[in-house]
C-alpha positions in Angstrom: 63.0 23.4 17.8 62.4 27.1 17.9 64.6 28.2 20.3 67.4 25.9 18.6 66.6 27.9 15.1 66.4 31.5 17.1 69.8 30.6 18.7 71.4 29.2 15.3 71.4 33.1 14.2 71.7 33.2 10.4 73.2 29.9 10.1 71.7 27.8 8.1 70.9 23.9 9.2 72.5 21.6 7.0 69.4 18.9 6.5 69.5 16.1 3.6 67.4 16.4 1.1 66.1 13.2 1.4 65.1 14.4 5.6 63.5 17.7 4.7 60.2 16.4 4.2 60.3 14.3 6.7 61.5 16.7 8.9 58.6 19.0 8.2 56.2 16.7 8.4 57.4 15.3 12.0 59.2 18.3 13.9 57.0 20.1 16.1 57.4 23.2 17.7 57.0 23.4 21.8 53.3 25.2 20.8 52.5 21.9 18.3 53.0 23.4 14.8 54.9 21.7 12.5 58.2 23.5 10.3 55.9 23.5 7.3 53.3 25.3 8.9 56.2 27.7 10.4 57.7 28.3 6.7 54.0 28.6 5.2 52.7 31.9 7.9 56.8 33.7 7.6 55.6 33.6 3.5 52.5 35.2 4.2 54.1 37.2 6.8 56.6 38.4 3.9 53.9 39.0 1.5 51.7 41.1 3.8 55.2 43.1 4.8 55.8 43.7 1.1 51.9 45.2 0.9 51.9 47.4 4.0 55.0 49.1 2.7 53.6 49.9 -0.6 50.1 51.0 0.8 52.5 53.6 3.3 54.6 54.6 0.2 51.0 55.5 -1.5 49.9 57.0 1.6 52.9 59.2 2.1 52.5 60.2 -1.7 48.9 61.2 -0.9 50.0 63.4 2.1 52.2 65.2 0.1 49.6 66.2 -2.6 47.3 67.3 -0.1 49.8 69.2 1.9 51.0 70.9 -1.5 47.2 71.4 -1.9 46.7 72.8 1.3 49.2 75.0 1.7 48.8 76.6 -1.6 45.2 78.1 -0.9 44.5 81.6 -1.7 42.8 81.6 1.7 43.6 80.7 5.0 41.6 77.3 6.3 41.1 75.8 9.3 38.9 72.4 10.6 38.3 71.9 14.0 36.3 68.4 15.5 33.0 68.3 17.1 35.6 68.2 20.6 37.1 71.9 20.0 40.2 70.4 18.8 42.3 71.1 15.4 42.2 68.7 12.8 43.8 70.5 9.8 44.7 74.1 9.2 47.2 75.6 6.4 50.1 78.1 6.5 47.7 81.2 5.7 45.6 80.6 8.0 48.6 80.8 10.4 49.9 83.5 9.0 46.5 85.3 8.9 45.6 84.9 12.7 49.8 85.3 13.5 50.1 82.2 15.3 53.2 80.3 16.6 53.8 76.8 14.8 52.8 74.6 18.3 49.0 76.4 18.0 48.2 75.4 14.5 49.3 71.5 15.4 46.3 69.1 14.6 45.0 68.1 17.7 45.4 71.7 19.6 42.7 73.0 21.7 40.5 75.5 20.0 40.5 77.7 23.5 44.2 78.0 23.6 44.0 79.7 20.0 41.4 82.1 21.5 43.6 82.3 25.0 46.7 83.3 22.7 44.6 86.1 20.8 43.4 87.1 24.2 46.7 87.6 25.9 47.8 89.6 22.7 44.2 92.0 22.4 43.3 92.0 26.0 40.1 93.3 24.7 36.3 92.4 25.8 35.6 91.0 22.0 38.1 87.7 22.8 36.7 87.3 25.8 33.4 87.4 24.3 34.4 85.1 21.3 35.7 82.4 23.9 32.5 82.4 25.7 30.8 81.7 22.7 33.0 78.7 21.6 32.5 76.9 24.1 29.2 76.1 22.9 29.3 76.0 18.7 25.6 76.5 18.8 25.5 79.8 19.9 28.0 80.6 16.9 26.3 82.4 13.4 29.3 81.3 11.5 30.0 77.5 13.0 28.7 75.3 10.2 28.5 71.5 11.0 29.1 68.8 8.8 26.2 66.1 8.4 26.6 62.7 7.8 30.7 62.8 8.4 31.6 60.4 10.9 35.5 61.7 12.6 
């Protein structure tokens, strides 16, 4: 029954009014649900469709506030996981440290940062400075977060 409706396309069966019930009631598909069951979970399907799109519209709403947000710090800002990686960082803070766009990308090493600053100073203070971030305790300035769960 199924595969009869998925081949019909967007044609329509022509079923007697008097037969629709019937039909629901009797017609089984190869997996032993009936039509009315079939109709009842594409309605819920459609109604949980129509919610996920709204909850993204909101979402996408929200990103854009807190990108205007971000962006439009007097200071530069950066956030980097307990794993050395980028989470968020805003345009002065890019502009600040003169990094390229694919460095301040959430999810970038924090060692390729220091690796790029290195190439550009060649000086014994990033080499220093990547040593110590590769363990955060050893760093005066690292500050972790307690009780945030990433």
């Amino acid at each position: 029954m199924a595969q009869a409706i998925a081949r019909s396309g967007s044609r329509k069966l022509k079923v007697p009014s008097r037969s629709k019930k019937k039909l629901s009631q009797t017609q089984t598909t190869e997996d032993g649900r009936t039509v009315a069951e079939l109709a009842s979970a594409l309605t819920a399907l459609r109604a949980h469709t129509t919610e996920i799109l709204q909850r993204k519209k909101q979402l996408n709403q929200l990103n854009r506030w807190f990108n205007i947000a971000l962006n439009n710090m007097a200071r530069g800002l950066s956030m980097f996981g307990a794993d050395q990686r980028s989470i968020v960082c805003n345009r002065l803070y890019r502009e600040i440290y003169g990094l390229p766009e694919r460095l301040t990308r959430p999810g970038t090493p924090l060692a390729n940062i220091l690796r790029y600053h290195r190439n550009l100073c060649r000086g014994s203070w990033s080499a220093h400075r990547i040593g110590a971030h590769r363990d955060l305790s050893k760093m005066g300035q690292a500050k972790r977060l307690q009780g945030i769960s990433w």
